[in-house]
NUFITI-453927 format. One line per 2 residues: their letters; for each residue x, y, z of C-alpha. Coordinates in steps of 0.5 Angstrom, whole numbers, plus 500, padded with zeros to 3 digits. Each point is the difference from the previous one (the first is absolute). Layout:
N
A> X/Y/Z | ...
END
This chain:
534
XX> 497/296/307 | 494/498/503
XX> 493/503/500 | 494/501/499
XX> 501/503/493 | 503/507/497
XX> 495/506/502 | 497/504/494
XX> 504/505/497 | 507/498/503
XX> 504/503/495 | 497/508/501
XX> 501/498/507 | 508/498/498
XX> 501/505/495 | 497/506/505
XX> 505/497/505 | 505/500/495
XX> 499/509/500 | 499/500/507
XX> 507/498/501 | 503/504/495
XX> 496/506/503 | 503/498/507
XX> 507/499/497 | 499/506/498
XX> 498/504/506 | 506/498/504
XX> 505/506/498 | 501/503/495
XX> 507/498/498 | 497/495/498
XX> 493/502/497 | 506/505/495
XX> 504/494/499 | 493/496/497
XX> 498/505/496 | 506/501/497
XX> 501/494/498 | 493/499/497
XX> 502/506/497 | 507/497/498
XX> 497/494/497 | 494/503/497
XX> 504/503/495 | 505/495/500
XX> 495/496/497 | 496/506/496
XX> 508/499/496 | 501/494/499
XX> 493/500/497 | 502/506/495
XX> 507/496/498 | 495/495/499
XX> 495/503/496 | 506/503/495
XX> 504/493/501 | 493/498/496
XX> 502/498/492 | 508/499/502
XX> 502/492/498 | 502/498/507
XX> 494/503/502 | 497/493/503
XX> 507/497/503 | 501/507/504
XX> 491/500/503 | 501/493/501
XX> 506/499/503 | 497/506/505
XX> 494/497/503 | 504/493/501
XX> 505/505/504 | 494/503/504
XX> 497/494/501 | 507/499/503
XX> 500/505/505 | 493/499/503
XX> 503/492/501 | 506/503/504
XX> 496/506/503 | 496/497/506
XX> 508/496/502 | 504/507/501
XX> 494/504/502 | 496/496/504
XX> 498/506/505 | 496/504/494
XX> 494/498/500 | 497/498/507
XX> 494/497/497 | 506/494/496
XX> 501/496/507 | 492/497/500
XX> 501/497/507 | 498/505/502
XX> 493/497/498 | 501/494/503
XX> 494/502/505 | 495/501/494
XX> 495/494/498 | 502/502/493
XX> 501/495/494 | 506/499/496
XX> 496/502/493 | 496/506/502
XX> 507/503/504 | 504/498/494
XX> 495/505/495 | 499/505/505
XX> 508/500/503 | 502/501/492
XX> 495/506/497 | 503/504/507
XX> 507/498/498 | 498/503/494
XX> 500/507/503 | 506/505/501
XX> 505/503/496 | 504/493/498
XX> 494/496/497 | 499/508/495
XX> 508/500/499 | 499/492/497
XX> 493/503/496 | 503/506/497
XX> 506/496/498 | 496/493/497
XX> 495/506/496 | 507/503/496
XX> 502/492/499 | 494/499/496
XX> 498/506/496 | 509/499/498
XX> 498/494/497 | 492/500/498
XX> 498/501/493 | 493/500/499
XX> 493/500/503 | 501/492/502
XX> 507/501/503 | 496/506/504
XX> 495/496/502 | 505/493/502
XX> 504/507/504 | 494/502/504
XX> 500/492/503 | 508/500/501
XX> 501/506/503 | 495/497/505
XX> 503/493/501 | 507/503/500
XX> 499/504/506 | 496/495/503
XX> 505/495/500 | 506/505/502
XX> 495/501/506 | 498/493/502
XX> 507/499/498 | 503/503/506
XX> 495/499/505 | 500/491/499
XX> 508/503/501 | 499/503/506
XX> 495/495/503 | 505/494/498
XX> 505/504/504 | 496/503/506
XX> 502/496/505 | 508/503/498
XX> 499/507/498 | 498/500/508
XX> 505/497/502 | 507/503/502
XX> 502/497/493 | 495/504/497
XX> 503/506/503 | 506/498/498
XX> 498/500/492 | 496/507/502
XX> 508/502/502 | 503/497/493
XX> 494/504/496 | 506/506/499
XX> 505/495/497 | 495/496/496
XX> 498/506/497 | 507/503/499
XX> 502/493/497 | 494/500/495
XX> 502/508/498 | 507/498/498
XX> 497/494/496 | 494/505/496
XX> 506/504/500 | 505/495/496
XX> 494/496/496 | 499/508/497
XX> 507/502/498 | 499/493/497
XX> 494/501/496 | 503/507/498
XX> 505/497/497 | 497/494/496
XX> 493/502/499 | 493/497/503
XX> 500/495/495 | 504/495/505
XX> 494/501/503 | 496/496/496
XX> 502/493/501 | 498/501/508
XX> 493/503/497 | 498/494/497
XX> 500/496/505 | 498/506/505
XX> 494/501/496 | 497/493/503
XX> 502/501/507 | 494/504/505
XX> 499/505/499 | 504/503/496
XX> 496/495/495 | 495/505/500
XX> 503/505/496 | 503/494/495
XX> 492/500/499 | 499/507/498
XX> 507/499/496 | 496/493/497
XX> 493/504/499 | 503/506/496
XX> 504/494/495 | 493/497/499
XX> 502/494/504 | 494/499/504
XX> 501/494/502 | 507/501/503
XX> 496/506/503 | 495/496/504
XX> 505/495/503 | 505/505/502
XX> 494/503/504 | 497/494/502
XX> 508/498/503 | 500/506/504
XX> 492/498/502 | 503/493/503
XX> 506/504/503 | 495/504/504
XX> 497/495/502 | 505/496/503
XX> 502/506/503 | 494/501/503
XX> 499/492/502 | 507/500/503
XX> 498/507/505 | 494/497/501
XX> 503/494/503 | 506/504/503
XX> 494/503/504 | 497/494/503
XX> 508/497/502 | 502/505/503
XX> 493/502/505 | 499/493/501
XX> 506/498/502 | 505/503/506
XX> 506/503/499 | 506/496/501
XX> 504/505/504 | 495/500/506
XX> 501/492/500 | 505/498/505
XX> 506/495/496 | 501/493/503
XX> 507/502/501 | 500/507/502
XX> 502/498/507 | 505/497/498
XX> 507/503/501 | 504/500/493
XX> 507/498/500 | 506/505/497
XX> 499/501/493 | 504/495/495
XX> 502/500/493 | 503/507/497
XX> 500/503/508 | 504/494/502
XX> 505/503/495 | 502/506/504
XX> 504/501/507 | 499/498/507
XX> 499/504/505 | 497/507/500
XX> 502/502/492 | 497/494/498
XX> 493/501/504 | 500/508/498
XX> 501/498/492 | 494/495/501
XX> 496/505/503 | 501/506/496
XX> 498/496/494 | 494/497/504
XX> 499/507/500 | 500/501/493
XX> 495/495/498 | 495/502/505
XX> 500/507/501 | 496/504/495
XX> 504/506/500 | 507/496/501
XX> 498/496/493 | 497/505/496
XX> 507/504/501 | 504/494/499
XX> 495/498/493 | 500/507/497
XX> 508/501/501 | 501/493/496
XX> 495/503/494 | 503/507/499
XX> 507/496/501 | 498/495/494
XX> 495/505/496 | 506/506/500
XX> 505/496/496 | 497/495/497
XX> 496/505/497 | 504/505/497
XX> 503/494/497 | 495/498/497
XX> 498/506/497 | 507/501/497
XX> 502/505/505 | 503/497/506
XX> 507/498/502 | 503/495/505
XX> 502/504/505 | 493/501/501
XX> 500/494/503 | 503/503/506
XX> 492/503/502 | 499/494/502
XX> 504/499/506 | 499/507/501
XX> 493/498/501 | 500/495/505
XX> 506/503/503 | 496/507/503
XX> 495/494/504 | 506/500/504
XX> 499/506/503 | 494/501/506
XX> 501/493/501 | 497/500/508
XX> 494/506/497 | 497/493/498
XX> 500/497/507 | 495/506/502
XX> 499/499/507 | 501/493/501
XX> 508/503/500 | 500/500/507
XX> 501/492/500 | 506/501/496
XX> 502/504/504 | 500/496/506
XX> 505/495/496 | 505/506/499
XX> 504/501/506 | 508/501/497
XX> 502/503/493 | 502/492/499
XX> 492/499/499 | 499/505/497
XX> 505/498/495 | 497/493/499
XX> 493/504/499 | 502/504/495
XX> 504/494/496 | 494/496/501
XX> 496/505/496 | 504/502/495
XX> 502/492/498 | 492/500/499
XX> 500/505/496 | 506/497/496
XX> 498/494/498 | 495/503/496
XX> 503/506/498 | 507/496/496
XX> 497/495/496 | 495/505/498
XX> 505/505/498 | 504/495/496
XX> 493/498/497 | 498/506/497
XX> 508/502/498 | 500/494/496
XX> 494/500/497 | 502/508/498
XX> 506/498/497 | 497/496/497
XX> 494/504/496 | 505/506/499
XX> 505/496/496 | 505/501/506
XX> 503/494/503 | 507/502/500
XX> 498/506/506 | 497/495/504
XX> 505/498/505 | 501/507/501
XX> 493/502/501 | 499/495/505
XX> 506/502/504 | 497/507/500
XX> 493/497/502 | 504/496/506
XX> 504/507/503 | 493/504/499
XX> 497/495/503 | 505/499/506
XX> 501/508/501 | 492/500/501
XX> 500/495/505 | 505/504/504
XX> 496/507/500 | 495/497/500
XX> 501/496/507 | 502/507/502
XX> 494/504/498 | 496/494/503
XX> 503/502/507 | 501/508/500
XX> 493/502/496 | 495/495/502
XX> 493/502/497 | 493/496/501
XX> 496/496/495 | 493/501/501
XX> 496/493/500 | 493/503/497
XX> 500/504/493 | 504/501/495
XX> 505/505/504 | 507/496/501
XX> 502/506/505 | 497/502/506
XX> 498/508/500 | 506/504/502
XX> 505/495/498 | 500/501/493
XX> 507/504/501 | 503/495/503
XX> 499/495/495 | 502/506/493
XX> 507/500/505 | 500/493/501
XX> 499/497/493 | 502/506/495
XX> 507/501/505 | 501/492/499
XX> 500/499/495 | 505/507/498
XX> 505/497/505 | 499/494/497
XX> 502/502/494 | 507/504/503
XX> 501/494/503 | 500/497/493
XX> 504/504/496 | 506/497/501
XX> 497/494/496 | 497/504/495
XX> 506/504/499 | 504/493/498
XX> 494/498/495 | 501/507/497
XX> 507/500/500 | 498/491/496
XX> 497/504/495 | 503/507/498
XX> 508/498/502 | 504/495/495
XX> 503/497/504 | 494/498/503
XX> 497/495/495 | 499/495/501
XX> 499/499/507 | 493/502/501
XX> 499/493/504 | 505/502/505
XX> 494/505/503 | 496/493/501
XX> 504/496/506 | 502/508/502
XX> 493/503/500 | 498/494/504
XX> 505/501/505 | 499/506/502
XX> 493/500/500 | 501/494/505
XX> 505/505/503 | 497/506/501
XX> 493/496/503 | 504/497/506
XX> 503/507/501 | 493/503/500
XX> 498/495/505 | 505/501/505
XX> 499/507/500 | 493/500/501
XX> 499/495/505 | 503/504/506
XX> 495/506/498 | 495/495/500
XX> 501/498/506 | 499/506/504
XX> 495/503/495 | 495/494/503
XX> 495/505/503 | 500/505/494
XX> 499/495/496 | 494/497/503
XX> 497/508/500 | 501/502/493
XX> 497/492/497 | 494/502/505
XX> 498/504/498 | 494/497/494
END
């Protein structure tokens, strides 16, 4: 960032910048234009509540745990904030300054007091100001409050853009996006763990809470509310150093964005430099792949979990069904309300991926359907997929079927489960190899939407008819683990469902496939139409 030095008034110039934007932004539609407003408007008054449950929190005896473990877990979302979200503020990728003679320390202050306008930097203020006035007792503590309210926003604020600048040469990448596509799942994770740590917390009090305070109350900037607490105590001199800890960590911040800012405008970026070998042509992919058939299943099975790992939309489904497959059960058990039969959601789970198989191929399945030119290789591309699928699924379903049986009490079902979990999972396979050939539907490549326009129907009839066929194919299964748990003459012999179960499921897949495959060798055209189509 060389120059000839940063002009006069650089930030009313980024701050003005910063309002342009969010006026232009909101110029566009007025879907959006309502969409911010609404949101503002939902978390002003958010923030007006947790601000008022603050102010009658004010006297109770966990009232210091309670506001101090609060400002830590929002400095915890403005951190992560710029990883999942990388597209909300245009003004977090400064490269686009790049071209400017600006120095490092007059960006640094002008890019963080425009950081300090919107909706976010108000919600953080509002919530800081109820953490305080819980804690603050007396003319000193509201004084030391004035100062922590201030360096608490400022460091949340510099705390997510020396994230976001560490992290820009990821966030615009196709990794970034990624993280943008895994945001909903993140969120619904963290959801369910609020959700647990409060039933928790209403069962045992807050005072379990106070052991995490206390180290809490010298961490930035949470520290800063440990000052007012210290300041109504008369502790003042535990009060400056508190204080002056959150100062350091604003400055260290400060510090660590400044040199971001010069590493990444003085240095290229990497993804424009040719790789000494990337002319080179790679050889067949050895360790776990050299495991899987030869011939075309094999190369299918390596190619569908290449897929995984590299499409955006393709790995955020395969993440979000093993969360929720885990999160069900072991939570419920946890809680004291599950059952091990819940263990069966996890194969249920990564069982519907199954389903729109060639929907992921988009347009590109027209390469496949150049290899298929008889039910045989239809046969074998289904086969190959549904192995990829299997080689993740089976050791993930015992996983969380043990791990269930084990925090419900209840290890003596655990092989009948885990026979359940192999014939669902294999009734899922065959329908969902079926589904795949006759209700192919597209996947759009762009947004959020994971069906094309016009094809939501197909995709309700693909996934919610599989999955009722797969449970009728199941049933003959399920009707036997019921006739092991109510007949007496069944007790007993609940193990028996394990080698039963697995042997169905494998049954009833190679059968589905068999089905499948001559329809899918005629259907090639209209395939290759209906994934198009995004």
């Amino acid at each position: 960032m060389s120059g000839q030095g940063a002009p006069e008034g650089l930030t009313p110039v980024l701050v003005r910048l910063k309002l342009s934007l969010l006026r232009n932004g909101l110029r566009q539609s007025g879907g959006r234009r309502a969409a911010y407003l609404g949101s503002a408007v939902f978390a002003l008054l958010l923030g007006a509540l947790q601000l008022t449950g603050f102010a009658v929190l004010r006297g109770h005896p966990h009232a210091v745990s309670v506001a101090v473990l609060s400002a830590a877990v929002l400095a915890l979302g403005w951190a992560v904030m710029p990883l999942f979200f990388p597209s909300g503020d245009e003004t977090l990728d400064a490269t686009r300054l790049v071209m400017l003679p600006l120095r490092p320390q007059p960006l640094v202050r002008a890019l963080l007091a425009a950081s300090l306008v919107g909706v976010g930097p108000l919600f953080t203020a509002l919530l800081l100001v109820g953490c305080v006035i819980s804690v603050a007792h007396g003319a000193v503590a509201y004084a030391v409050a004035v100062l922590a309210v201030a360096l608490a926003l400022l460091v949340c604020v510099a705390l997510a853009r020396a994230v976001a600048a560490a992290n820009t040469r990821l966030l615009t990448s196709r990794k970034g996006r990624d993280l943008a596509v895994l945001s909903g799942l993140v969120v619904a994770i963290g959801a369910q763990l609020v959700n647990f740590g409060a039933q928790h917390l209403g069962s045992s009090g807050l005072g379990r809470l106070d052991p995490v305070t206390d180290v809490l109350r010298w961490v930035p900037p949470a520290s800063a509310v440990g000052a007012v607490d210290s300041a109504s105590e008369g502790s003042y001199g535990v009060a400056a150093a508190r204080l002056a800890l959150t100062a350091l960590a604003l400055a260290a911040l400060l510090g660590l964005w400044s040199r971001s800012l010069t590493r990444l405008m003085t240095t290229p970026d990497s993804s424009t430099v040719q790789a000494p070998d990337a002319g080179r042509t790679r050889s067949r992919s050895g360790g776990p792949a050299r495991l899987f058939p030869d011939g075309r299943t094999g190369t299918v099975t390596e190619r569908s979990l290449r897929y995984v790992l590299r499409d955006p939309k393709t790995k955020a489904a395969w993440v979000t069904s093993l969360a929720i497959g885990l999160i069900v059960p072991v939570f419920n058990a946890l809680q004291g309300t599950g059952s091990v039969y819940l263990a069966c959601f996890a194969a249920g789970m990564l069982g519907v991926q199954m389903y729109n198989q060639f929907g992921q191929d988009t347009s590109a399945f027209w390469m496949v359907a150049l290899t298929i030119s008889s039910p045989r290789d239809a046969y074998l591309e289904l086969r190959g997929r549904a192995l990829a699928l299997l080689v993740v699924t089976l050791p993930y379903a015992t996983l969380v079927t043990v791990l269930t049986a084990a925090l419900v009490g209840d290890r003596a079902r655990l092989p009948e489960v885990l026979g359940l979990s192999f014939a669902l999972l294999g009734a899922m396979l065959a329908t969902g190899a079926w589904a795949s050939v006759r209700f192919p539907y597209s996947i759009p490549q762009e947004g959020h939407k994971n069906v094309a326009p016009g094809q939501a129907g197909l995709a309700w009839i693909a996934i919610v008819g599989g999955m009722l066929a797969a449970a009728l194919l199941c049933s003959p299964v399920i009707a036997l683990a019921i006739w092991t748990n109510v007949s007496a003459r069944g007790d007993g012999l609940g193990w028996l469902l394990l080698p039963v179960g697995a042997a169905y499921g494998a049954t009833i897949t190679l059968v589905g496939l068999r089905l499948a495959a001559p329809r899918a060798a005629t259907r090639l055209p209209e395939i290759l139409a209906a994934v198009s189509k995004g």
